[in-house]
C-alpha positions in Angstrom: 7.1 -10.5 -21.3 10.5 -10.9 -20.4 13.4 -8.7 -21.7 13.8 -9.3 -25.5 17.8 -9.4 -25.5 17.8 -11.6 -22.5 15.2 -14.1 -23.7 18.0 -14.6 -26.7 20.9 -13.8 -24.5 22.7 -11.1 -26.7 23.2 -7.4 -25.6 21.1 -4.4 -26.4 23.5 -3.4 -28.7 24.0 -6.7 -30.8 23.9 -6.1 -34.2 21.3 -8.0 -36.7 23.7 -10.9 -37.7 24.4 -11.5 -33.6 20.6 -11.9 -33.4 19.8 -14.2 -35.9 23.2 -16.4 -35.2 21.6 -16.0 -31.1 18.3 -17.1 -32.2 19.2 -20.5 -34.7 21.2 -21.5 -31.5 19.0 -20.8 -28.6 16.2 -22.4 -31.3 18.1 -26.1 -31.9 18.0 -26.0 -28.2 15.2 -26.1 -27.5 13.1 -26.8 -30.5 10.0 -29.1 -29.5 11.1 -32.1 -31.4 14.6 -32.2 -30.2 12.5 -32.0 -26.7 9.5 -34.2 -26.6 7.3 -34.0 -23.8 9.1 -30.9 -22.1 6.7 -28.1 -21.7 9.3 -26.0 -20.0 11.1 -25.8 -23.6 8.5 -25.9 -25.4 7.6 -22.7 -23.5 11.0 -21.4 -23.7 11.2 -22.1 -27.3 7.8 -20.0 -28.0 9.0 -16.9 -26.5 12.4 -17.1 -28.0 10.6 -17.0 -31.8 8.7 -14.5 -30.3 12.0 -11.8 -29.2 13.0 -12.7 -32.2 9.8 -11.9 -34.8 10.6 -8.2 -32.7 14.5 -7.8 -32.7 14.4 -9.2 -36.3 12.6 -6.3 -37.5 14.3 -3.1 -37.9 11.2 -0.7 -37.1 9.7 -3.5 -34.4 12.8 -3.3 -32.4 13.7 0.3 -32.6 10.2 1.2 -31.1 10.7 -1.5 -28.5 14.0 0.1 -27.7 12.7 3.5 -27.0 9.4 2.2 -25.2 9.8 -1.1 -23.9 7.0 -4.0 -23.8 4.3 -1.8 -24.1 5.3 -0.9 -28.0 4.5 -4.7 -28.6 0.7 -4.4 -27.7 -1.9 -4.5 -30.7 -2.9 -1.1 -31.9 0.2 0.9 -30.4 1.1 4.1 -32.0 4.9 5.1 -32.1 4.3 7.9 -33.6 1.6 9.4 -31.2 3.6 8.3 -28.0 6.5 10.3 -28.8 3.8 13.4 -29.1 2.2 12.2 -26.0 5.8 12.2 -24.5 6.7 15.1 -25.4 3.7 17.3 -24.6 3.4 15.7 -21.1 7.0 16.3 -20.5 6.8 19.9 -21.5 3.5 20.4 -19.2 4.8 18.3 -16.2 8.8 18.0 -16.2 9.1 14.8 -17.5 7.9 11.5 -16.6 6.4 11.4 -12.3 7.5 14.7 -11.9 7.4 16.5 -8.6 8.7 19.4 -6.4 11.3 18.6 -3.9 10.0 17.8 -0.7 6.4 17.7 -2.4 4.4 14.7 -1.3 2.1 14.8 -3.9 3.3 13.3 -7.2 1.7 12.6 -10.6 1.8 8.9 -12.0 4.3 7.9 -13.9 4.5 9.2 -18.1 4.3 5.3 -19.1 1.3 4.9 -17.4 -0.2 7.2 -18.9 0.8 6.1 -22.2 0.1 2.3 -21.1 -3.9 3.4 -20.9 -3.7 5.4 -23.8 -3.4 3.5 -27.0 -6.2 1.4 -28.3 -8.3 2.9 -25.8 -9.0 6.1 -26.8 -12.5 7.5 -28.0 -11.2 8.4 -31.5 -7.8 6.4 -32.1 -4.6 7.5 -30.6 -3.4 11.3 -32.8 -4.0 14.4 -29.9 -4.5 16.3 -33.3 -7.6 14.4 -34.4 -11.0 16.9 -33.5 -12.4 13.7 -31.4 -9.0 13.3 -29.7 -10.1 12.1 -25.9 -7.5 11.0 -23.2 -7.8 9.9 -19.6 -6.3 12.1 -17.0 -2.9 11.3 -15.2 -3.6 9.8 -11.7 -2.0 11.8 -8.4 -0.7 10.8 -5.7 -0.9 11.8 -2.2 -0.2 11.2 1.3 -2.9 11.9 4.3 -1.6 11.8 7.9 -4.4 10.7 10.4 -4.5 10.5 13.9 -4.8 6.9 15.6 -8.5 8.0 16.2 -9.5 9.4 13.3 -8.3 6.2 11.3 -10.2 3.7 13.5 -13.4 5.5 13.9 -13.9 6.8 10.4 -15.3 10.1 9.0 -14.2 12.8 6.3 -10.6 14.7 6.2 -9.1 17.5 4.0 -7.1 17.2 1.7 -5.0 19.7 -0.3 -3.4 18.4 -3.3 -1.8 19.6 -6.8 -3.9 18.9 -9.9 -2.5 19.0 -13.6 -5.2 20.8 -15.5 -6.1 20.1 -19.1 -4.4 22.9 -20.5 -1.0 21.8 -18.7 -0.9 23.8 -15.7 -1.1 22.4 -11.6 -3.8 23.8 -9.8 -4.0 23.4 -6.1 -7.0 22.0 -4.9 -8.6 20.7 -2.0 -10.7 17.6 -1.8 -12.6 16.1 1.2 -11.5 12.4 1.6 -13.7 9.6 3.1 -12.3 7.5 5.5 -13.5 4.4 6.1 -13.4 3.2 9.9 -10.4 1.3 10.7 -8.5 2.1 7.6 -5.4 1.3 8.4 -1.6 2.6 8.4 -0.1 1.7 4.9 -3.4 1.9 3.4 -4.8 3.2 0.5 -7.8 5.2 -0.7 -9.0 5.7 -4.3 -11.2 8.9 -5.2 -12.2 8.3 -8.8 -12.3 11.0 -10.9 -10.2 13.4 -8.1 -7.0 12.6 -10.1 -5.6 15.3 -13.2 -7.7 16.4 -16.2 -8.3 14.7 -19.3 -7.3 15.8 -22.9 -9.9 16.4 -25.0 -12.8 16.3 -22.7 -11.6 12.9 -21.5 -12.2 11.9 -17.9 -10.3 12.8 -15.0 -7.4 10.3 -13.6 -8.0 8.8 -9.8 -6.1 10.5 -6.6 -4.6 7.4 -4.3 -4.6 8.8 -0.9 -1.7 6.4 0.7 -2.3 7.0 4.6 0.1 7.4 7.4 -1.4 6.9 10.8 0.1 8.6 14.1 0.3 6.1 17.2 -1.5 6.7 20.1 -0.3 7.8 23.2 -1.8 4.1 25.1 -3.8 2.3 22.4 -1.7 -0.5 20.1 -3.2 -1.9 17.3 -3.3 -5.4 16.0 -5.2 -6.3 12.8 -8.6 -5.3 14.5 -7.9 -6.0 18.0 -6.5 -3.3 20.2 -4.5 -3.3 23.5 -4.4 -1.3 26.4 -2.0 -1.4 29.6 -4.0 -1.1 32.4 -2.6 0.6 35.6 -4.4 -1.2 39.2 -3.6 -0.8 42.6 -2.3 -3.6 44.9 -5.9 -3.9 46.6 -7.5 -4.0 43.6 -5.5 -6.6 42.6 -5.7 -8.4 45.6 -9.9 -8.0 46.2 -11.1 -7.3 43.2 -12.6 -4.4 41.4 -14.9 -3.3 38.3 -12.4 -0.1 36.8 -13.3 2.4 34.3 -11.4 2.1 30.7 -11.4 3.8 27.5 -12.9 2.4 24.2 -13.0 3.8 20.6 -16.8 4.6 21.9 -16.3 6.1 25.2 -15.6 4.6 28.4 -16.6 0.7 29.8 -16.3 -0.8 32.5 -14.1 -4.0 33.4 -13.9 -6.6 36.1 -10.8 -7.4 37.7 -11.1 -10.8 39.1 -9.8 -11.3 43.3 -6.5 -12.6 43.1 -5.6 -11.2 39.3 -1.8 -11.1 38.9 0.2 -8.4 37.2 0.4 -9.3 33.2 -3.0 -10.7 33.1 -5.1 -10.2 30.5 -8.8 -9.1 29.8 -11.2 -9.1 27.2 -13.6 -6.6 26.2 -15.4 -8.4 22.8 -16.5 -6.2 19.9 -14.0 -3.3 21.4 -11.7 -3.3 18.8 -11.4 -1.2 15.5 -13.9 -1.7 12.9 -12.7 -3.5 9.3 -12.8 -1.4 6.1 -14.9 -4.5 4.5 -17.7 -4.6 6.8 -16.8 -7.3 9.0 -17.3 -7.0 12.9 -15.0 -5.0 15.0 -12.1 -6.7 16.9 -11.9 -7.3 20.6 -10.4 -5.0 23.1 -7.5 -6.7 25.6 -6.7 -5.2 28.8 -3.4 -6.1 30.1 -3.0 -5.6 33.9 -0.4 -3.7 35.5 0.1 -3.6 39.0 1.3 -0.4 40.8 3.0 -1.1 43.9 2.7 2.0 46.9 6.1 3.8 47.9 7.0 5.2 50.8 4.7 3.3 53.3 4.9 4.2 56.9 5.5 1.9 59.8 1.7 0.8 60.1 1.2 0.1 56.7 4.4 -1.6 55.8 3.1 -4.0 58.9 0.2 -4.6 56.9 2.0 -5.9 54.1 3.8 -8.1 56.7 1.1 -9.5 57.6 -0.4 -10.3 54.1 3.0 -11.7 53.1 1.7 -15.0 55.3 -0.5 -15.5 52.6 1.6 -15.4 49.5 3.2 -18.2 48.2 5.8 -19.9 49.2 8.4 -19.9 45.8 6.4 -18.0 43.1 9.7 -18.2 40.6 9.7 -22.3 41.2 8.4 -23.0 38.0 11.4 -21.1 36.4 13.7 -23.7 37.7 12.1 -27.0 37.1 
């Protein structure tokens, strides 16, 4: 839902007499019979009777004050989210709390109390013997290498927990990485996140990863691509060249005759997808190292192959 005060266009600190003069106006406006046919007003007219069945009502709009749209869902307990509020800013330092410089974070206080209410195992008083709540989530951040994030496996992770009883427990978890996970990503260990109250189950830990570039692999969606140093000859004859691959070494052709910038494809070389779908393609993009400091023989030899080159390669660039 939209703000309450600006859906009837009043400030937060209108008094009861500026909401209801806000409201008859806003609600001649655009009251359905004075619009037939509109749906935008009708719409516009529904949520302004809604702010103001809230902002009418002393103890509806005071809660809504103090905890925003969340107070206005069915079964929400005031009462028991300032206790909630309290304790967790007493055990934690106030709502997402951290350590300076500390990566890892816990969730934020409102959502914890946006899972709480309504969905507990025994209604929503921590003082009730059947009291259960669901643990705050953490967050954390795990730095891979460009390998290690395409090909997959299991990292360590070490982490702050908060415990049950209010304190933050380091801990150290082993993360699976799925194979070609990629930078910007994130992965969800259920149950790896802070303790529950009251015997209630453990929050998630959201493991958002940061992957290192590599030093001559460049990744695109599931492709990858790879300069390729050649030699003039093997440029000039042909060649089949060694290269690298997420699985080892292959081997390429490079075509007589194949120009500097050219590119080749090595299908099903590329990084695997998280989903399941098949690995992208490897392209090899030719680079051709031209020799320095030739002597007199072979600098004639380059002479003589000059008969054979064409006459204005840049031609096109002018047309």
């Amino acid at each position: 839902m939209n703000d309450l005060y600006a859906l009837l266009e009043v400030p937060r600190e209108a008094d009861a007499e500026a909401i209801r003069k806000a409201y008859r106006g806003l609600a001649r406006r655009y009251h359905p019979d004075l619009n037939p046919g509109d749906a935008a007003a009708e719409q516009r007219f529904k949520e302004i009777s809604e702010a103001y069945a809230v902002l009418s009502d002393e103890d509806k709009r005071r809660s809504y004050d103090e905890f925003g749209a969340e107070s206005l869902e069915s079964g929400f307990d005031p009462e028991a989210a300032r206790r909630m509020r309290e304790a967790f800013g007493a055990r934690f330092g106030g709502p997402g709390a951290g350590h300076a410089g500390d990566p890892y974070s816990f969730g934020d206080l409102d959502d914890v109390l946006s899972g709480l209410f309504g969905r507990t195992a025994h209604g929503s008083d921590p003082n009730h013997p059947g009291f259960a709540m669901r643990g705050p989530d953490v967050q954390a951040e795990l730095e891979l290498d460009f390998l290690e994030a395409a090909r997959g496996g299991g990292k360590r992770l070490h982490l702050a927990r908060p415990s049950a009883d209010g304190d933050v427990v380091q801990d150290v978890v082993t993360v699976r990485i799925p194979p070609g996970v990629a930078d910007g990503g994130r992965i969800r260990l259920r149950g790896k996140g802070g303790e529950g109250l009251g015997g209630g189950p453990a929050g998630d830990l959201y493991a958002h990863v940061r992957v290192r570039p590599h030093a001559f692999f460049r990744r695109e969606g599931s492709d990858l691509h790879l300069t390729l140093p050649v030699t003039l000859s093997e440029a000039v004859l042909g060649a089949k060249v060694e290269v690298p691959t997420l699985d080892g070494r292959a081997t390429v052709t490079i075509p007589p005759g194949t120009d500097g910038g050219a590119r080749l494809r090595l299908k099903g070389k590329g990084v695997s997808s998280p989903g399941g779908a098949a690995p992208g393609d490897l392209y090899v993009e030719v680079r051709i190292r031209i020799p320095r400091d030739l002597d007199d023989d072979a600098r004639s030899d380059v002479e003589r192959m000059a008969r054979f080159e064409p006459e204005s390669p840049r031609e096109e660039l002018f047309r």
